[in-house]
N, CA, C and O atoms as a GROMACS GRO file, in nm:
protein
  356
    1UNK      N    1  14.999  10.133  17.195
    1UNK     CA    2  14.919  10.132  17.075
    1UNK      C    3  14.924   9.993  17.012
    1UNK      O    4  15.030   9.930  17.014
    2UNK      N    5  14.788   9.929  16.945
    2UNK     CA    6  14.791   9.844  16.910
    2UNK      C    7  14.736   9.830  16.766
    2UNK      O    8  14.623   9.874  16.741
    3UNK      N    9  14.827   9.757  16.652
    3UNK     CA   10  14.790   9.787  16.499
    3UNK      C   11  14.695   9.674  16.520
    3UNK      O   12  14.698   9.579  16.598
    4UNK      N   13  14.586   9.720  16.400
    4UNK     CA   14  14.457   9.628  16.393
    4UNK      C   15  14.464   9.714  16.260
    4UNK      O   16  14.556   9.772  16.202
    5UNK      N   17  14.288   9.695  16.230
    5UNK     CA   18  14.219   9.780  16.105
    5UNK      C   19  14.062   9.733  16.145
    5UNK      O   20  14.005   9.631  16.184
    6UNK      N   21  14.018   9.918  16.099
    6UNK     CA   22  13.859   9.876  16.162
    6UNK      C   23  13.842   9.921  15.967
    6UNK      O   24  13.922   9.971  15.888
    7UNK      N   25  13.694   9.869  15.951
    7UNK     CA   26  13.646   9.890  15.798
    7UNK      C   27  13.747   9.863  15.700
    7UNK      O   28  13.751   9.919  15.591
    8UNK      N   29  13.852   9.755  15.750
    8UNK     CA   30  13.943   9.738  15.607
    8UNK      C   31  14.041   9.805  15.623
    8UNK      O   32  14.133   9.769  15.550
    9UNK      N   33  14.074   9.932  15.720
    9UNK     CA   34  14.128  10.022  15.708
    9UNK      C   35  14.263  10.042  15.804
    9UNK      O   36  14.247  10.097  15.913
   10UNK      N   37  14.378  10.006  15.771
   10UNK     CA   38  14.488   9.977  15.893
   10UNK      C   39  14.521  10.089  15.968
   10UNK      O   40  14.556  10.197  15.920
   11UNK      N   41  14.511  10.062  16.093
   11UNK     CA   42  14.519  10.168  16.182
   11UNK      C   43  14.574  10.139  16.344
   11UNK      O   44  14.600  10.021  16.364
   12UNK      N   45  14.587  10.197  16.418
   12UNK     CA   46  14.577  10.156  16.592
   12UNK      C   47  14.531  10.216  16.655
   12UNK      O   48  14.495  10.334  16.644
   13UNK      N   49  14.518  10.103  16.781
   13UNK     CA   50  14.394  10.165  16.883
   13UNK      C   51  14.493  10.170  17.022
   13UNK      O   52  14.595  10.102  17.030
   14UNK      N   53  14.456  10.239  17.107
   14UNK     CA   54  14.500  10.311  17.204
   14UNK      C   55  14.369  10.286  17.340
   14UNK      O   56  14.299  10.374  17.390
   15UNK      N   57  14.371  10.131  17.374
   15UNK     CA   58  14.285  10.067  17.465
   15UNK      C   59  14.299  10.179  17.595
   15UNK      O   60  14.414  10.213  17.622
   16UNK      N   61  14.188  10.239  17.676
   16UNK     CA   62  14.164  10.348  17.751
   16UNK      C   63  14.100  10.239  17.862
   16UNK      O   64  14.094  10.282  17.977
   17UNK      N   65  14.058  10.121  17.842
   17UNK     CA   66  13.971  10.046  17.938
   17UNK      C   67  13.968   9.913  17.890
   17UNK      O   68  13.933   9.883  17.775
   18UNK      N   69  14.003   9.832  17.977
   18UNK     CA   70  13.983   9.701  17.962
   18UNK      C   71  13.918   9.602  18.093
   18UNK      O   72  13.981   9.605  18.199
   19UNK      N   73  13.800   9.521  18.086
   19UNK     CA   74  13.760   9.428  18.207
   19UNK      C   75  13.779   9.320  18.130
   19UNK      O   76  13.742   9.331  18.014
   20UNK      N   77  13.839   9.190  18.174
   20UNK     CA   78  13.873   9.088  18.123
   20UNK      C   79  13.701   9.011  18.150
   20UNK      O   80  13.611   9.058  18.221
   21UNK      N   81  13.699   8.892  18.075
   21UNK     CA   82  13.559   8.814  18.088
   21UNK      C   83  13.570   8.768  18.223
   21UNK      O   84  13.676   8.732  18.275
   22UNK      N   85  13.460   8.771  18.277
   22UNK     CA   86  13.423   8.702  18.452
   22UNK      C   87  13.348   8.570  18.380
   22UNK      O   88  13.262   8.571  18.292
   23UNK      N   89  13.397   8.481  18.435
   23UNK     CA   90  13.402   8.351  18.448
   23UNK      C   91  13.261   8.300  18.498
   23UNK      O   92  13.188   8.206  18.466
   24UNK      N   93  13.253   8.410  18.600
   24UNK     CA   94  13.094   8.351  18.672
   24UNK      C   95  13.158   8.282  18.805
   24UNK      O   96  13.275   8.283  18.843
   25UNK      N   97  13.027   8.212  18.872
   25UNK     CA   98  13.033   8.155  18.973
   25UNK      C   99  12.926   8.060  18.965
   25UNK      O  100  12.854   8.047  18.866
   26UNK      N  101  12.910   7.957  19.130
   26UNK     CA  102  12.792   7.881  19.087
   26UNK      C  103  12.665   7.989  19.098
   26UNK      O  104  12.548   7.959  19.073
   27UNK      N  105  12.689   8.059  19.121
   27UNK     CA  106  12.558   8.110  19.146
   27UNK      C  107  12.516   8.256  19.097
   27UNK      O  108  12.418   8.314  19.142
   28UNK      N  109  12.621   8.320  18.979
   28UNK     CA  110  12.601   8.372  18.881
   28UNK      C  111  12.625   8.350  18.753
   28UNK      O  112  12.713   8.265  18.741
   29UNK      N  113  12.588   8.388  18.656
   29UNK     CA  114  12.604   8.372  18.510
   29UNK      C  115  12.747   8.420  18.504
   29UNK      O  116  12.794   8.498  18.586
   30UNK      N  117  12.842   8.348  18.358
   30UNK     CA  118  12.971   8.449  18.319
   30UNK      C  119  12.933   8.576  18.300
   30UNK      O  120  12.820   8.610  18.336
   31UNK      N  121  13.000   8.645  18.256
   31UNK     CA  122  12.980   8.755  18.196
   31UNK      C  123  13.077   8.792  18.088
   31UNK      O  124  13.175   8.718  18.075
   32UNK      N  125  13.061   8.920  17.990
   32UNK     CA  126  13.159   8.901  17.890
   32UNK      C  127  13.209   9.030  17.923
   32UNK      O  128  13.140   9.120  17.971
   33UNK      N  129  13.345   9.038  17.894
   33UNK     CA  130  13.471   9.162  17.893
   33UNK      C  131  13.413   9.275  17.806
   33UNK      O  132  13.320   9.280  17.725
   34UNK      N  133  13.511   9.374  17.858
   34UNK     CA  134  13.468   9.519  17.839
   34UNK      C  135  13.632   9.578  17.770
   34UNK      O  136  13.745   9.542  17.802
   35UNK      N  137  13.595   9.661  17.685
   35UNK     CA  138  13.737   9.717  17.624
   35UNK      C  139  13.684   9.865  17.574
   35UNK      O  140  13.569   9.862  17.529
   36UNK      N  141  13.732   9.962  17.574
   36UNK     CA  142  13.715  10.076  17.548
   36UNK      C  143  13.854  10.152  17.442
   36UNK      O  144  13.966  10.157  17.493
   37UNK      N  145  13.839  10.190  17.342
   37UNK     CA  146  13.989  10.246  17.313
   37UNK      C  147  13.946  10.332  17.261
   37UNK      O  148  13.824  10.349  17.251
   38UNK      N  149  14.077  10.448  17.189
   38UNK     CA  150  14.076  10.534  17.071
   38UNK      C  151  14.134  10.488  16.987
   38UNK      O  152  14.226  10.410  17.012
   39UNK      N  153  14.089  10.532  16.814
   39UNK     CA  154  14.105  10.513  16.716
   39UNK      C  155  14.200  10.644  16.651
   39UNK      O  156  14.167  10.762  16.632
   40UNK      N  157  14.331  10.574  16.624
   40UNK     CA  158  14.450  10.670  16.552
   40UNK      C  159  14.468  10.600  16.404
   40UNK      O  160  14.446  10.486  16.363
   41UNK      N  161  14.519  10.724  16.340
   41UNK     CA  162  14.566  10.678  16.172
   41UNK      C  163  14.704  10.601  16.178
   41UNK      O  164  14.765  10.593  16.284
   42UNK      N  165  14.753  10.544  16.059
   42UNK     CA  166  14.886  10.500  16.074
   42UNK      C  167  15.022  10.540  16.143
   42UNK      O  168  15.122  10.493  16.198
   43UNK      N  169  14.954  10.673  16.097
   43UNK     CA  170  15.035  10.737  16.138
   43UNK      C  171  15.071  10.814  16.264
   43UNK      O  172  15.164  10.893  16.278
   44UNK      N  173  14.938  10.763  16.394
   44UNK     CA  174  14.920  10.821  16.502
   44UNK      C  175  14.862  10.904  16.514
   44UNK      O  176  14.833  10.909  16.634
   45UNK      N  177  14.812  11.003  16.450
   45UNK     CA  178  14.706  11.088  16.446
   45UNK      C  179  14.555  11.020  16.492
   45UNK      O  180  14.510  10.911  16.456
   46UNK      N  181  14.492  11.120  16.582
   46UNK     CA  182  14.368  11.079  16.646
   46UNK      C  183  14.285  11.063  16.466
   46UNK      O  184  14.317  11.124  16.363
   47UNK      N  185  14.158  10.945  16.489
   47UNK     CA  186  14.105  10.941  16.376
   47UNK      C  187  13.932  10.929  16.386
   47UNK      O  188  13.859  10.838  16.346
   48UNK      N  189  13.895  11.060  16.455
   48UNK     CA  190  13.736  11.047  16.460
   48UNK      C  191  13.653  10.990  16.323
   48UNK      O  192  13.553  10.918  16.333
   49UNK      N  193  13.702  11.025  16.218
   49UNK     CA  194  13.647  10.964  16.132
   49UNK      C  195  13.651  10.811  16.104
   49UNK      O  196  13.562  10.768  16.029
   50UNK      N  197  13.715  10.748  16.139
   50UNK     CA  198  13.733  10.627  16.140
   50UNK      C  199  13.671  10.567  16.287
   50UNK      O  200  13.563  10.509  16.298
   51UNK      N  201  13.718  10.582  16.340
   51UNK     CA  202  13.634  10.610  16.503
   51UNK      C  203  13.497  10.598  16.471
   51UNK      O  204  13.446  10.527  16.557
   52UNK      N  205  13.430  10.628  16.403
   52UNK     CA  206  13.290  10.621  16.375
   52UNK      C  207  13.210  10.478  16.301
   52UNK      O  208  13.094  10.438  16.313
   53UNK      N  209  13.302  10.433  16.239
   53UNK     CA  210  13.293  10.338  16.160
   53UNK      C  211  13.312  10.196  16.205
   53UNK      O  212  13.284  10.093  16.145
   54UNK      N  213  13.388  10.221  16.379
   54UNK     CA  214  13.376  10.111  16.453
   54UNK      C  215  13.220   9.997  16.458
   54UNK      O  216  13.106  10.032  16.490
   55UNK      N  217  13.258   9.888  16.424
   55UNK     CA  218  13.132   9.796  16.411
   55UNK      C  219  13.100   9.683  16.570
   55UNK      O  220  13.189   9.656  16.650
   56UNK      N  221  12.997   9.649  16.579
   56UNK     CA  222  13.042   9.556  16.693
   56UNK      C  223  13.097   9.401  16.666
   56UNK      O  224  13.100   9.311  16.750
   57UNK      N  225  13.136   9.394  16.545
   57UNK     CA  226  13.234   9.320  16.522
   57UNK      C  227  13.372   9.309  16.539
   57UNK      O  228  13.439   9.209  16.564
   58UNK      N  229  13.414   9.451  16.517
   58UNK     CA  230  13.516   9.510  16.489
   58UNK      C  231  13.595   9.540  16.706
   58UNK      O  232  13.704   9.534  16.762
   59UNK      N  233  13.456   9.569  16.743
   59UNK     CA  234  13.504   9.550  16.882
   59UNK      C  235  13.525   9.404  16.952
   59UNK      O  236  13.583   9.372  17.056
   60UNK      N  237  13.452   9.326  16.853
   60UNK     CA  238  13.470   9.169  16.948
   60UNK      C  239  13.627   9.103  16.909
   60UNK      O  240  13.673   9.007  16.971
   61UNK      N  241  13.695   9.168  16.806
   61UNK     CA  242  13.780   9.134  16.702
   61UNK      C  243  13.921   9.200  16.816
   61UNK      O  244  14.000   9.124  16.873
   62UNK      N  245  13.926   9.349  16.827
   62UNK     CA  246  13.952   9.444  16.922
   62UNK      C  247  14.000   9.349  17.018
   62UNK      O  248  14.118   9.319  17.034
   63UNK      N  249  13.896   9.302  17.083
   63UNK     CA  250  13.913   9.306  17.262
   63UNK      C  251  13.996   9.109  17.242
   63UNK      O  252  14.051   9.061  17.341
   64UNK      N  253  13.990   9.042  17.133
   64UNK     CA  254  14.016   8.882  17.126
   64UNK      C  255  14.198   8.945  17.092
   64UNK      O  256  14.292   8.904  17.159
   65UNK      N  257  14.216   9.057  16.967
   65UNK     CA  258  14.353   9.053  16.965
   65UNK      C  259  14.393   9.151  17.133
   65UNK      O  260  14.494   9.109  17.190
   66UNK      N  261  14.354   9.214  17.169
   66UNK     CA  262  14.397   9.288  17.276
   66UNK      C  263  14.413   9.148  17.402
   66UNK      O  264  14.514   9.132  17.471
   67UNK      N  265  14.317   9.079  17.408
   67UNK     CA  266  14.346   8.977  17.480
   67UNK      C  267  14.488   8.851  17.466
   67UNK      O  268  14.552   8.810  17.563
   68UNK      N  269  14.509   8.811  17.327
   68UNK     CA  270  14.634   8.781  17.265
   68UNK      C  271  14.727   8.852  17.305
   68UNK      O  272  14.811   8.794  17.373
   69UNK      N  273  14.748   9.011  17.279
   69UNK     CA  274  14.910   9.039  17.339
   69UNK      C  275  14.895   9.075  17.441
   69UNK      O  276  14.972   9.167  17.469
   70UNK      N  277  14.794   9.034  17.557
   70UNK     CA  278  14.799   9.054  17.694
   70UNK      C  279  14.834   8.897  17.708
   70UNK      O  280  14.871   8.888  17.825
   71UNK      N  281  14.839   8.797  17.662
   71UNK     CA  282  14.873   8.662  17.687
   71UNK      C  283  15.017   8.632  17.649
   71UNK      O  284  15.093   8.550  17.700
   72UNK      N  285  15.038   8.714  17.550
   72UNK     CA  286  15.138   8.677  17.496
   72UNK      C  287  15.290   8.741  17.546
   72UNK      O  288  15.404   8.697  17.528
   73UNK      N  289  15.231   8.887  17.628
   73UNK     CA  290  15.315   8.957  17.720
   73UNK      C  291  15.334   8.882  17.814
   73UNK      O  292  15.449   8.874  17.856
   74UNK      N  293  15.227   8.800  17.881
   74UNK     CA  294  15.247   8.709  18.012
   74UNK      C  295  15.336   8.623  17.963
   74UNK      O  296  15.442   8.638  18.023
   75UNK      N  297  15.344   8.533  17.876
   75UNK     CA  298  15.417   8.444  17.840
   75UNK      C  299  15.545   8.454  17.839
   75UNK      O  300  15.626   8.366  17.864
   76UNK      N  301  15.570   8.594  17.802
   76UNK     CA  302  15.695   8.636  17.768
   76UNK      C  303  15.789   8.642  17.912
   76UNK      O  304  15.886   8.586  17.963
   77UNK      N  305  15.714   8.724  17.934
   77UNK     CA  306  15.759   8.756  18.131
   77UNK      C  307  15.799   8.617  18.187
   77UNK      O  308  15.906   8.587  18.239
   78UNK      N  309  15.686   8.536  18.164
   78UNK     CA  310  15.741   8.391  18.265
   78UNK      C  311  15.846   8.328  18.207
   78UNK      O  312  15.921   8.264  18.280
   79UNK      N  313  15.870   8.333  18.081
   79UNK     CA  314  15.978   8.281  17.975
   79UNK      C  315  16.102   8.355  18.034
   79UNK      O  316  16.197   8.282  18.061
   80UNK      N  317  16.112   8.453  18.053
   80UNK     CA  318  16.230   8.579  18.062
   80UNK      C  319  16.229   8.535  18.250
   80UNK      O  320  16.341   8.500  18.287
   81UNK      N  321  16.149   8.535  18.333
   81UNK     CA  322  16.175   8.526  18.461
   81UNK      C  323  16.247   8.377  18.455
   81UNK      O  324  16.360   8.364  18.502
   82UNK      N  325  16.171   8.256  18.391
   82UNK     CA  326  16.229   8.115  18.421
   82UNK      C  327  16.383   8.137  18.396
   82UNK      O  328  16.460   8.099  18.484
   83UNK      N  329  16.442   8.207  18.259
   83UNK     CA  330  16.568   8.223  18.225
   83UNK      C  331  16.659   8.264  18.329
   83UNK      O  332  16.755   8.208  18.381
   84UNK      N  333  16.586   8.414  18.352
   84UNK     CA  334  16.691   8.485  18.467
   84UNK      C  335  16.681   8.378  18.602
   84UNK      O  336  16.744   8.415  18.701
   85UNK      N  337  16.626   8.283  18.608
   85UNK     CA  338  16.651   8.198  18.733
   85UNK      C  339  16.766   8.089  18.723
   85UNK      O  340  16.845   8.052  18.810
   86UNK      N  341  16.751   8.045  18.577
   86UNK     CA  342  16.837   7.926  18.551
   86UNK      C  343  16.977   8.019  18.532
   86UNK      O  344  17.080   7.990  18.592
   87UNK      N  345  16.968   8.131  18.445
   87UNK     CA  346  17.110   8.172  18.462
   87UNK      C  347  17.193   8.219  18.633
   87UNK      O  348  17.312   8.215  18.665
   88UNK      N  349  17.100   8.250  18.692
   88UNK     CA  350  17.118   8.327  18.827
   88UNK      C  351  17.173   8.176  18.945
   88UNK      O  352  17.239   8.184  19.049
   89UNK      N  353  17.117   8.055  18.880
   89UNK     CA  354  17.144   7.953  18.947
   89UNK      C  355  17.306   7.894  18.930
   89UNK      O  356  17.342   7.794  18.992
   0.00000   0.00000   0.00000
């Protein structure tokens, strides 16, 4: 689960689908990423009502922080693997 807020409203989402952006090639256009989630209350409770109120702002917002702690998990990992090497050495 990931805390955000859609309409002002603090909440988390529970990403069900993610395609990262395609880059393209020479001989196609990029293309832009895909993210799919559910919308829960603070408190974890599913939140159709809020769920509704999703904007397509609110998804471009979504998929840039969902992209952040997918970067920021990588980071972590290579940080934590470089360590366990230097200590292991």
């Amino acid at each position: 689960m990931m805390h955000t807020h859609i309409a002002g409203i603090p909440c988390q989402v529970d990403v069900t689908h993610y395609e990262a952006h395609d880059p393209g090639s020479w001989h196609e256009p990029p293309s832009g990423g895909e993210i799919a989630f559910d919308v829960y209350d603070r408190r974890g409770y599913p939140a159709a009502w809020l769920e509704r109120k999703v904007t397509e702002d609110d998804e471009v917002r979504i998929f840039a922080e969902w992209e952040a702690d997918l970067k920021a998990a990588r980071d972590d990992a290579r940080i934590e693997a470089y360590v366990d090497q230097l200590l292991s050495a």
